[in-house]
RODO-2510 file (C-alpha; in nm, 4 decimals, decimal comma):
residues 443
     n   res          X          Y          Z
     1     x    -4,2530     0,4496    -5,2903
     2     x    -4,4712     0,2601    -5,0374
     3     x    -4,3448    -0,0510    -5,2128
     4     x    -4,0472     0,0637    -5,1198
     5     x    -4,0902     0,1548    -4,8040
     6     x    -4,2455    -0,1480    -4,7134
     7     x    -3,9960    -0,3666    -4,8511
     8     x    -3,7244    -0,1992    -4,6474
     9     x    -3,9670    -0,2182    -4,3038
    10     x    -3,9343    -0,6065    -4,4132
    11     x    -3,5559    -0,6404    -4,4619
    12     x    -3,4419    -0,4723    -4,1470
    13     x    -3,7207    -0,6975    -3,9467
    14     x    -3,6122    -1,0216    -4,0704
    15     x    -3,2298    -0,8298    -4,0037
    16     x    -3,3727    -0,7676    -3,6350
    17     x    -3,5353    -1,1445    -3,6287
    18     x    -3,1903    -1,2919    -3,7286
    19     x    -2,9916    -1,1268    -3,5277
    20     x    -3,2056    -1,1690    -3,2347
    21     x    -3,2369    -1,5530    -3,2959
    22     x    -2,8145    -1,5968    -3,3452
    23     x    -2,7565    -1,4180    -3,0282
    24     x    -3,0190    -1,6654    -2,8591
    25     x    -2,8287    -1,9301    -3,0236
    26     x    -2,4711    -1,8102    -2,9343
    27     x    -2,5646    -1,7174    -2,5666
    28     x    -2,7401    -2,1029    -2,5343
    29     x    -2,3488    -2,1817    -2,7172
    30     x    -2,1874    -2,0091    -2,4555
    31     x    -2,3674    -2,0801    -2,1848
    32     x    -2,3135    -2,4729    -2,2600
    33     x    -2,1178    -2,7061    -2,0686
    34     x    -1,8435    -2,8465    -2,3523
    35     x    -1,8165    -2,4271    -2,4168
    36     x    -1,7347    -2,3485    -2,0456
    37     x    -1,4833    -2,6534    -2,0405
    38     x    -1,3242    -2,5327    -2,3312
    39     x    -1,2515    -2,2272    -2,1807
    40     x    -1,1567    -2,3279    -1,8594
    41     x    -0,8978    -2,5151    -1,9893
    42     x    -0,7349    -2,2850    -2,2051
    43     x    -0,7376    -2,0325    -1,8875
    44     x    -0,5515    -2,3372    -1,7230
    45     x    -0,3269    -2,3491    -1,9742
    46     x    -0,2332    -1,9576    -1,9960
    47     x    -0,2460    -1,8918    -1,6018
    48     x    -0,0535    -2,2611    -1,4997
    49     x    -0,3392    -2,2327    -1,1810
    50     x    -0,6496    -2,4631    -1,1600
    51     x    -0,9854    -2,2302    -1,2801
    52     x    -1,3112    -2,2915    -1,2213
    53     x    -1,5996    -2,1052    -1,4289
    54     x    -1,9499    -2,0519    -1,3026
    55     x    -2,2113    -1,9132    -1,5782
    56     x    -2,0784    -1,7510    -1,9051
    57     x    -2,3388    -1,5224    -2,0709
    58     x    -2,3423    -1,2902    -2,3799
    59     x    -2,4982    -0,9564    -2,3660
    60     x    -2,5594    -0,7242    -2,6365
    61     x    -2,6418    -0,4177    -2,4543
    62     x    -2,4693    -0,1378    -2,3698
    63     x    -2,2119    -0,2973    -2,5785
    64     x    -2,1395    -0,6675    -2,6867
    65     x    -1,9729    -0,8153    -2,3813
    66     x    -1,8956    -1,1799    -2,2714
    67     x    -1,9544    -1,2685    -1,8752
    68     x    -1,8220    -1,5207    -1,6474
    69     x    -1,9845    -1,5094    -1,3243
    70     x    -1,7978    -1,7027    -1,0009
    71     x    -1,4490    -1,7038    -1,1136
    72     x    -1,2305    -1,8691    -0,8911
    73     x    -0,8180    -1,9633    -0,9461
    74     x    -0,7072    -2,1866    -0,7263
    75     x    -0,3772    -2,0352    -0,6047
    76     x    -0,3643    -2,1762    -0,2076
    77     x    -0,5517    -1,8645    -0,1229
    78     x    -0,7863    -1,8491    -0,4018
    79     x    -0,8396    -1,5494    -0,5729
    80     x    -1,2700    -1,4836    -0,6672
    81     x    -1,4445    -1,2372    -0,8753
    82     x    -1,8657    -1,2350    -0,8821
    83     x    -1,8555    -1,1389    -1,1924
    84     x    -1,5696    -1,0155    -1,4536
    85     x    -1,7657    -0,8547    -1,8211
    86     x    -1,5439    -0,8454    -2,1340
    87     x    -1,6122    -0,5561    -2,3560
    88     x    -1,6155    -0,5941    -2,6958
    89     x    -1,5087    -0,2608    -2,9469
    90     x    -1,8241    -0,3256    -3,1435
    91     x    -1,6674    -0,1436    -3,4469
    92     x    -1,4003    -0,4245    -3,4607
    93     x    -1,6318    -0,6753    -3,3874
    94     x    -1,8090    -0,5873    -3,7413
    95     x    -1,4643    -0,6278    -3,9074
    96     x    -1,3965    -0,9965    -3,7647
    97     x    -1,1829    -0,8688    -3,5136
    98     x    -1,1944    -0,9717    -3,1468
    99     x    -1,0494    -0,6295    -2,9881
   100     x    -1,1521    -0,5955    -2,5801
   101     x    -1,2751    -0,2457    -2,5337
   102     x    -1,2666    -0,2949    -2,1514
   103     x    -1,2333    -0,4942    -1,8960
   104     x    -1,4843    -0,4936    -1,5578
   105     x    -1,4116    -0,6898    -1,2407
   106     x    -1,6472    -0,6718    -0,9691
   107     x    -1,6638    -0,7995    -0,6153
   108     x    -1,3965    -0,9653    -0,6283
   109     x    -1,1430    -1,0879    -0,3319
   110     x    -0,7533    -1,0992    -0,3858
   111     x    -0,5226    -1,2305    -0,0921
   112     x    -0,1952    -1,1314    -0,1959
   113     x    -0,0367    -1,4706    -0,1444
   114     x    -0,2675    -1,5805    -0,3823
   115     x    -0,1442    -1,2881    -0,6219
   116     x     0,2237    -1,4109    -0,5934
   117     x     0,1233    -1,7759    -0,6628
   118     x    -0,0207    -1,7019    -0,9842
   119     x     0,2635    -1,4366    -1,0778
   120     x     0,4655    -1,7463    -0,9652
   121     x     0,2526    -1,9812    -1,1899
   122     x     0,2482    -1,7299    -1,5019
   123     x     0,6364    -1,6664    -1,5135
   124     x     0,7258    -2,0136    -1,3859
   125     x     0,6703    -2,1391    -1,7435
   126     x     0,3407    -2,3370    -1,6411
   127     x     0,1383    -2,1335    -1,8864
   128     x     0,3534    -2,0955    -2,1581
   129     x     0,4269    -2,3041    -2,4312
   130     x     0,7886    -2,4803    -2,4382
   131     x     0,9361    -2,1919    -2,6640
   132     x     0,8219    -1,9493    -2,4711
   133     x     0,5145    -1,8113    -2,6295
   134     x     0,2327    -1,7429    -2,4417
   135     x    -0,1355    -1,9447    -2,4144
   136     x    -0,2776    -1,8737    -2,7346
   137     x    -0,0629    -1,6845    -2,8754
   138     x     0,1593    -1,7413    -3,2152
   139     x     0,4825    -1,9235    -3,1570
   140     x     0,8110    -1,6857    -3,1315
   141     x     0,5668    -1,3822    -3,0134
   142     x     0,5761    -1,2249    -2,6767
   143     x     0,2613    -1,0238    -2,5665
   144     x     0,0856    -0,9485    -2,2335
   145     x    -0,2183    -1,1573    -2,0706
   146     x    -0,5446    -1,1313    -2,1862
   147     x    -0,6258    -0,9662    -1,9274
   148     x    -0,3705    -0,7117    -2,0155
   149     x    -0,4885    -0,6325    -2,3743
   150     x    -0,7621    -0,4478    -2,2537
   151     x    -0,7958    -0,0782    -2,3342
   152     x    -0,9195    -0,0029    -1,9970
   153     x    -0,9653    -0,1835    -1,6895
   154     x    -1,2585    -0,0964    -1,4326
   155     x    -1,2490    -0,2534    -1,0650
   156     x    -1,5569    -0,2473    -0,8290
   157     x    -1,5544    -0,3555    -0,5148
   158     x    -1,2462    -0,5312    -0,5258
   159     x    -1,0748    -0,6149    -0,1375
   160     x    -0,7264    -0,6704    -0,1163
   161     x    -0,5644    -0,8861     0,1633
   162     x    -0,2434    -0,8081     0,2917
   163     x    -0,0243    -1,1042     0,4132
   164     x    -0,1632    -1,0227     0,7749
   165     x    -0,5095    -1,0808     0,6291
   166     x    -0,6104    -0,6961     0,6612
   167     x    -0,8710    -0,6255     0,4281
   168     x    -0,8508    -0,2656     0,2150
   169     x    -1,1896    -0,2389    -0,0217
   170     x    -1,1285    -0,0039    -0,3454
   171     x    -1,1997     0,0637    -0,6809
   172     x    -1,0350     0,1706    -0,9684
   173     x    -1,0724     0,2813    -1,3252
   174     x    -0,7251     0,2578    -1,5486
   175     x    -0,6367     0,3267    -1,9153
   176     x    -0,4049     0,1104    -2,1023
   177     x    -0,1684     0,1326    -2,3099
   178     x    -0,0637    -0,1408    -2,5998
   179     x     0,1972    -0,3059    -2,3510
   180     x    -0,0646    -0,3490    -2,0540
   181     x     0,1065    -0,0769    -1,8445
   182     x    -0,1462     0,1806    -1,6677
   183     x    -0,1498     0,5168    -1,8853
   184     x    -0,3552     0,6873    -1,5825
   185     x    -0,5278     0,5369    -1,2848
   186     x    -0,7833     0,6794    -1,0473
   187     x    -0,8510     0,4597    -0,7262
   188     x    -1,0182     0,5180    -0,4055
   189     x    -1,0388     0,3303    -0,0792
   190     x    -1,3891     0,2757     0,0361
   191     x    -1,2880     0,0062     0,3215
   192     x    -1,0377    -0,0604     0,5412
   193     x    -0,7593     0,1557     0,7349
   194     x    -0,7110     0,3798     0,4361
   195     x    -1,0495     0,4265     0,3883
   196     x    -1,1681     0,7774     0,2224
   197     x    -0,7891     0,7955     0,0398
   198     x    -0,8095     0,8793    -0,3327
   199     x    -0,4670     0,8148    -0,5792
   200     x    -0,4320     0,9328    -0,9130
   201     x    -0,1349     0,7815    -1,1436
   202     x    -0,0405     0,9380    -1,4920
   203     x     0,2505     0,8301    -1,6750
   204     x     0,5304     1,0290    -1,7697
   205     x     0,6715     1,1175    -2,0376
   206     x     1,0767     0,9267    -2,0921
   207     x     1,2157     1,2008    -2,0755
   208     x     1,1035     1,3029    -1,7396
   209     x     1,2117     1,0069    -1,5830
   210     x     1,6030     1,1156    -1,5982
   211     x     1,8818     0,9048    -1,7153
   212     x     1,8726     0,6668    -1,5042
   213     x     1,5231     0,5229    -1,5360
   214     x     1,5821     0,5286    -1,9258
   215     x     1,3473     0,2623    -2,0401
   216     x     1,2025     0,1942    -1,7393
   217     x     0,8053     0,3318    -1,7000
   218     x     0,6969     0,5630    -1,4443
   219     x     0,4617     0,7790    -1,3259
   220     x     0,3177     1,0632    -1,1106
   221     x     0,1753     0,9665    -0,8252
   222     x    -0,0585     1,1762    -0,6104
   223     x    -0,2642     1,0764    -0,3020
   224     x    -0,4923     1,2523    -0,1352
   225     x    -0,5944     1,1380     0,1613
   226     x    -0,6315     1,2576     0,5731
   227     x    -0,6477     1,6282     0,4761
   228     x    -0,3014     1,6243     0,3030
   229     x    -0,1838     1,4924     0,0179
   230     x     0,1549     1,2803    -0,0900
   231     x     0,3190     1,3336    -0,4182
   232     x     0,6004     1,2206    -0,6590
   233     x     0,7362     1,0337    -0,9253
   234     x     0,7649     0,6534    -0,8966
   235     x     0,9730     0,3754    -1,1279
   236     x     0,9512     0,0453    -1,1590
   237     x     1,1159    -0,2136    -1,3792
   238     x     0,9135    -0,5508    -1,4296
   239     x     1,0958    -0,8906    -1,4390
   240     x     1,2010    -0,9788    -1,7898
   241     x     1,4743    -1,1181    -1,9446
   242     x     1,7253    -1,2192    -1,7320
   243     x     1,6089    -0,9880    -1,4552
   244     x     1,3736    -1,1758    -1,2314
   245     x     1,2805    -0,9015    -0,9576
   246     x     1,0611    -0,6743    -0,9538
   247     x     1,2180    -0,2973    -0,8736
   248     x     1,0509     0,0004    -0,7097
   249     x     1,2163     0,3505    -0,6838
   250     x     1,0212     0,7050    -0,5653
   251     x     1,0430     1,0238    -0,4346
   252     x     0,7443     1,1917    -0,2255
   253     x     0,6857     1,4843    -0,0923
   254     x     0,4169     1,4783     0,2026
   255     x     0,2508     1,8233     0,2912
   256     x    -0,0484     1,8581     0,5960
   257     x    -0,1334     1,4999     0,6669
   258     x    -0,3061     1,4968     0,9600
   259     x    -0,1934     1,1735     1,1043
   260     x    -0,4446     1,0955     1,3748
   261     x    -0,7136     1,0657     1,0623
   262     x    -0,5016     0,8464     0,8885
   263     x    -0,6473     0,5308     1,0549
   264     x    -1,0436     0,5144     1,0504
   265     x    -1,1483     0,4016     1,3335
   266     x    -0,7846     0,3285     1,5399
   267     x    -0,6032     0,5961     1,7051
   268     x    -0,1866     0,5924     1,6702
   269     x     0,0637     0,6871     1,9063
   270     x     0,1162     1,0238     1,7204
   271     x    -0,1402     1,2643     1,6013
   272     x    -0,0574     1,6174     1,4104
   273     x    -0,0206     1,7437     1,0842
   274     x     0,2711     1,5970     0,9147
   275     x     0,5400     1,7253     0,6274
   276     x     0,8003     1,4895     0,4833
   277     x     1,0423     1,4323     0,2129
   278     x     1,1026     1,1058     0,1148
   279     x     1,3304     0,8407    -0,1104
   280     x     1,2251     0,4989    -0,0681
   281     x     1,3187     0,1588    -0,3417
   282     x     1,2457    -0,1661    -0,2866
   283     x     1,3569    -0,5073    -0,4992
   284     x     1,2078    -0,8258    -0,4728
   285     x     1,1176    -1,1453    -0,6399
   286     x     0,7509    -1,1252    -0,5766
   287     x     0,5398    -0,8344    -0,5362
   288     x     0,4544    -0,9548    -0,1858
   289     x     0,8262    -0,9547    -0,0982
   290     x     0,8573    -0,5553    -0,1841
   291     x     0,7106    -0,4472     0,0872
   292     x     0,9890    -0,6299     0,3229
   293     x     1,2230    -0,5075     0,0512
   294     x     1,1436    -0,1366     0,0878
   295     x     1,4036     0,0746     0,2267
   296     x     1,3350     0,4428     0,3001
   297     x     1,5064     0,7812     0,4207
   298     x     1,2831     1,0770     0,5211
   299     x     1,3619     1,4084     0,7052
   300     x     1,0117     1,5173     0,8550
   301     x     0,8179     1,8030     1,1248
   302     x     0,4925     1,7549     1,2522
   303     x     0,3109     2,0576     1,3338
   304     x     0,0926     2,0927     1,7038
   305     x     0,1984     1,6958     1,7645
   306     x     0,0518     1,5177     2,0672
   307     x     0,2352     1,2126     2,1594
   308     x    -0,0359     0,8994     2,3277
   309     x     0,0583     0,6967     2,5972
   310     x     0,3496     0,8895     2,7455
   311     x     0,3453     1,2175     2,9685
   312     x     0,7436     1,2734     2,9380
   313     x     0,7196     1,6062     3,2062
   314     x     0,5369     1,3558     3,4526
   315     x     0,7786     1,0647     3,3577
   316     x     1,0374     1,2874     3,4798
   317     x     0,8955     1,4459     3,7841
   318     x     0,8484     1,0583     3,9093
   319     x     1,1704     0,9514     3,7868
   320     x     0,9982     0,7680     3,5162
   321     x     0,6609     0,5896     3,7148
   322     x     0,4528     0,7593     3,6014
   323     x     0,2579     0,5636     3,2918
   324     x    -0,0145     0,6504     3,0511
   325     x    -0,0854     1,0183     2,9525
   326     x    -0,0202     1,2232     2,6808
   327     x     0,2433     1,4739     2,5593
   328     x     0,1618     1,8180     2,3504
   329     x     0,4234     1,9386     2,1577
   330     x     0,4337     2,2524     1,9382
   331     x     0,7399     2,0904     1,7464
   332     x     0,8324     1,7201     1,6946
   333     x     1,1172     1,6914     1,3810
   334     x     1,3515     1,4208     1,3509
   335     x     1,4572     1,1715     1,0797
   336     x     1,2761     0,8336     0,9645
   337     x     1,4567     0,5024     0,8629
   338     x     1,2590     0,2034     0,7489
   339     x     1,3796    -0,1578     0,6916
   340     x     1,0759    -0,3589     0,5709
   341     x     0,8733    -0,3492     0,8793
   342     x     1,2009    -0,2163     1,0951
   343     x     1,1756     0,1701     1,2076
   344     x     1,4545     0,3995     1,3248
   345     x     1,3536     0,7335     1,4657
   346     x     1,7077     0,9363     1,5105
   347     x     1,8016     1,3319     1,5942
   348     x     1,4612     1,3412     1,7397
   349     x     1,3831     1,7375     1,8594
   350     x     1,0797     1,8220     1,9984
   351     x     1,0042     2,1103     2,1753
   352     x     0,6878     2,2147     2,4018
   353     x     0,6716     2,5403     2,6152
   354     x     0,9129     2,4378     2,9042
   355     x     0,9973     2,1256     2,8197
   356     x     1,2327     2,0240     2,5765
   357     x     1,3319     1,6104     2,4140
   358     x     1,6208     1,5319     2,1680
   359     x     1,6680     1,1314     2,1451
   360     x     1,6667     0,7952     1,9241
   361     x     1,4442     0,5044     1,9011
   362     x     1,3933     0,2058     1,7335
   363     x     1,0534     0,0155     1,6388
   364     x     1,1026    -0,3475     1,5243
   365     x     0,8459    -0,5852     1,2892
   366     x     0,6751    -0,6444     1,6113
   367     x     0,5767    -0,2870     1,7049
   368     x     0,8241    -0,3367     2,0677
   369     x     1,0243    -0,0131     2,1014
   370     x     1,4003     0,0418     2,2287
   371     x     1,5622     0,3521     2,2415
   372     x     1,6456     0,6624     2,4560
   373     x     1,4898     1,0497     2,4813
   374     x     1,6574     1,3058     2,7104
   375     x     1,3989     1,5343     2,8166
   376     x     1,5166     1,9242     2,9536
   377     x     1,2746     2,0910     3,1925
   378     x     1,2592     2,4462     3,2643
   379     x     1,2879     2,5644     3,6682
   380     x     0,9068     2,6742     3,6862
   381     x     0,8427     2,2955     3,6159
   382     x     1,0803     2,1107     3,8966
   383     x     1,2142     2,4374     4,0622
   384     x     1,5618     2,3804     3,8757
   385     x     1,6310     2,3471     3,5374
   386     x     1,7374     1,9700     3,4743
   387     x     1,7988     1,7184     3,1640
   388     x     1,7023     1,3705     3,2484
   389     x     1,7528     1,0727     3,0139
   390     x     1,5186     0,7693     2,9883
   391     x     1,4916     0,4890     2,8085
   392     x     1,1656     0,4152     2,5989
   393     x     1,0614     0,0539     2,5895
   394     x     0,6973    -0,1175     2,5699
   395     x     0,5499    -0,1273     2,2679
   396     x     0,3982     0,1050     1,9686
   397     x     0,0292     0,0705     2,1314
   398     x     0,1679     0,0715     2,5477
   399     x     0,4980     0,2682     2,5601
   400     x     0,6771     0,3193     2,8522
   401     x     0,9876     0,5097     2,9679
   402     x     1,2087     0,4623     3,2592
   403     x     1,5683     0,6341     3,4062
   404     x     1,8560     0,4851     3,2922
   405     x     2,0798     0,3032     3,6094
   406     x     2,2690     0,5224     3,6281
   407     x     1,9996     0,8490     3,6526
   408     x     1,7835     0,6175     3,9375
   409     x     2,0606     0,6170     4,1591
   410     x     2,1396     0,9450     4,1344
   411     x     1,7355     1,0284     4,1439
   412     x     1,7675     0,7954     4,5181
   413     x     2,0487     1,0386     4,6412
   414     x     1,8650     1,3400     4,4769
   415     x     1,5324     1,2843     4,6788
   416     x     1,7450     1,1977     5,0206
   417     x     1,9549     1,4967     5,0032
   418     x     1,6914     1,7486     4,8441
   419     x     1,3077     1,5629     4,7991
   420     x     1,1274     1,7432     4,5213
   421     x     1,3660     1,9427     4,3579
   422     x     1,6893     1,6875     4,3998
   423     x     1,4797     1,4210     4,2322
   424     x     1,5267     1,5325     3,9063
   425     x     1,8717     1,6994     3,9405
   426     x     1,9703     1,3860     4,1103
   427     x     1,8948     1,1747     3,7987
   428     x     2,0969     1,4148     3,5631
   429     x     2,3691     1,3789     3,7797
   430     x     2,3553     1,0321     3,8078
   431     x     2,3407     0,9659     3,4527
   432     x     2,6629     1,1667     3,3886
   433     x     2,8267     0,9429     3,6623
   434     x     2,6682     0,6396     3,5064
   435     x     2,8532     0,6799     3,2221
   436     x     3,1571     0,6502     3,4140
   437     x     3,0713     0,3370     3,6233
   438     x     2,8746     0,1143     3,3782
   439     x     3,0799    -0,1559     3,5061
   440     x     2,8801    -0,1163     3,8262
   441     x     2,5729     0,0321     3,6732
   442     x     2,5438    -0,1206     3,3751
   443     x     2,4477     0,0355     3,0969
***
């Protein structure tokens, strides 16, 4: 039995010596110079961008992985990881199968034009073959990117940079299925103006996505983020065939968001806590073009609202001079139109103590506002009950509001025939007669 024993103390340490010595002599094999060439170019070949590989290691521990450390695809604006680890299913591995367990990117930096150019790149035909199969892959077959075939897919520290060049720092930890399509995702935002938000993704069953999604994958999407949270279903339908856009489609339901928190750091023109109901879509050729694609409708209140940068009772008891301030609302409701970076406020009612607004206004790509808000003061704030219109212009970060024509010059006669009090009944008046004379008053 010692014989035995002995003998099988032997075998497993020449096992141990052997295996020890060819993963030396595979790592020295990938780590090589004609190895890294080799598989830069047959990246090249499947992503249609220029690659350049730093270091490519093997490591055997926790689990057989392959490592390529300073990635960098030269898209225009380059997309870099530090270092992205291929793990190996080590149970495959024994079987002669190469089957990626998961996939980890860290530190990596993705501008999104760079995105689009190599979405551009991949479906342009650069990194296919001429019939159509991909890089690598048997002629006649259709499969996702290598990067796609992974079970899972863990991010860490990845930044994202929006076409503006604002940064947002997450990570992210997503289960695949055998198409490459998320089966659930967990993210949170660690840096940037979302910073602290947390989304969760699960897809749904085809059923659930009605009729007229049939086909088409979606999912439930929850966020939780500012002390509220934002849920509902979202669709989208990739670019295949002879469809070449991309197409978005959701419903979400927004419950206590308490929108001065939703900026870290920056304060917006409108704090409170914030309910909505909204349908948004968006088609577009590139994933950078959705968001100028995305069209949405949403009805919405926000609860104890304070509005920054104008004092509308003040604006009115100095027939609109008065700048800067705040307003405090116990009621602000309306309805929300968005055009890509276009916003139309409209049926605006908002309601605080004595004072009273109902109005429409309009905030273009370049945050300048246009629009109107007739604000209705009680007697025991002007000594007579008045509405006064004014038109809101400036921008999202200085707004301002002035009287109509029409409601100064009936503000002038106001204060000569009754200072104080005829001010603002003066500029109600005046507006209705406005109306009447824009040809001498414009509008």
């Amino acid at each position: 039995m010692k014989r035995w024993g002995r003998g099988l103390l032997w075998a497993l340490l020449v096992l141990v010596v052997a295996g020890a010595i060819g993963l030396l002599g595979l790592q020295r094999w990938v780590g090589s110079d004609d190895f890294r060439s080799r598989v830069q170019s047959q990246a090249e070949r499947m992503l249609g961008v220029p690659v350049e590989l730093g270091r490519l290691t093997v490591d055997a521990w926790p689990a057989p992985a392959v490592a390529v450390d300073e990635l960098v695809l030269r898209t225009g604006a380059p997309l870099t990881a530090q270092r992205i680890e291929l793990r190996l299913q080590l149970h495959e591995l024994l079987a002669g199968r190469l089957v990626v367990a998961s996939l980890v990117v860290r530190g990596a930096d993705l501008p999104q034009r760079g995105i689009d150019a190599l979405l551009a790149a991949m479906n342009g035909g650069t990194g296919r073959s001429q019939d159509g199969a991909g890089a690598g892959q048997p002629s006649g077959t259709a499969g996702p990117p290598l990067l796609l075939i992974a079970r899972r897919i863990v991010l860490e520290d990845v930044t994202w940079r929006n076409l503006r060049g604002d940064a947002t720092t997450f990570g992210a930890d997503a289960e695949l299925d055998p198409q490459g399509l998320p089966q659930s995702l967990h993210l949170a935002v660690s840096a940037g103006a979302l910073q602290g938000a947390r989304v969760t993704a699960t897809r749904r069953q085809a059923a659930a996505a009605g009729a007229a999604d049939a086909g088409a994958p979606s999912w439930d999407i929850r966020i939780a983020h500012a002390g509220g949270t934002i849920e509902g279903p979202m669709t989208v339908r990739l670019p295949q065939g002879e469809e070449t856009q991309w197409s978005l489609r959701g419903q979400f339901e927004t419950r206590n968001l308490e929108l001065g928190a939703l900026r870290k750091g920056a304060s917006g023109p409108l704090s409170g806590r914030l309910r909505a109901s909204t349908r948004w879509s968006a088609k577009a050729a590139s994933t950078a073009g959705l968001a100028q694609a995305l069209v949405s409708q949403s009805t919405f209140a926000v609860d104890d609202a304070v509005v920054q940068g104008i004092d509308l009772a003040k604006a009115v008891q100095t027939v609109g001079l008065s700048r800067g301030g705040q307003t405090r609302l116990d009621s602000l409701s309306g309805q929300v139109s968005t055009r890509g970076t276009a916003i139309v406020l409209s049926n605006l009612a908002a309601s605080s103590g004595a004072l009273s607004a109902t109005g429409d206004v309009n905030v273009a790509a370049s945050r300048v506002l246009s629009g109107r808000v007739n604000v209705h003061l009680a007697a025991k704030m002007v000594g007579k009950a008045v509405g006064v219109p004014l038109v809101v212009g400036g921008t999202l970060d200085a707004p301002t509001v002035t009287l109509t024509r029409g409601a100064m010059v009936g503000a002038a006669i106001g204060t000569l025939v009754m200072p104080g009090v005829g001010t603002g009944a003066g500029a109600s008046v005046g507006e209705a007669v406005g109306e009447k004379l824009k040809g001498l008053f414009g509008k």
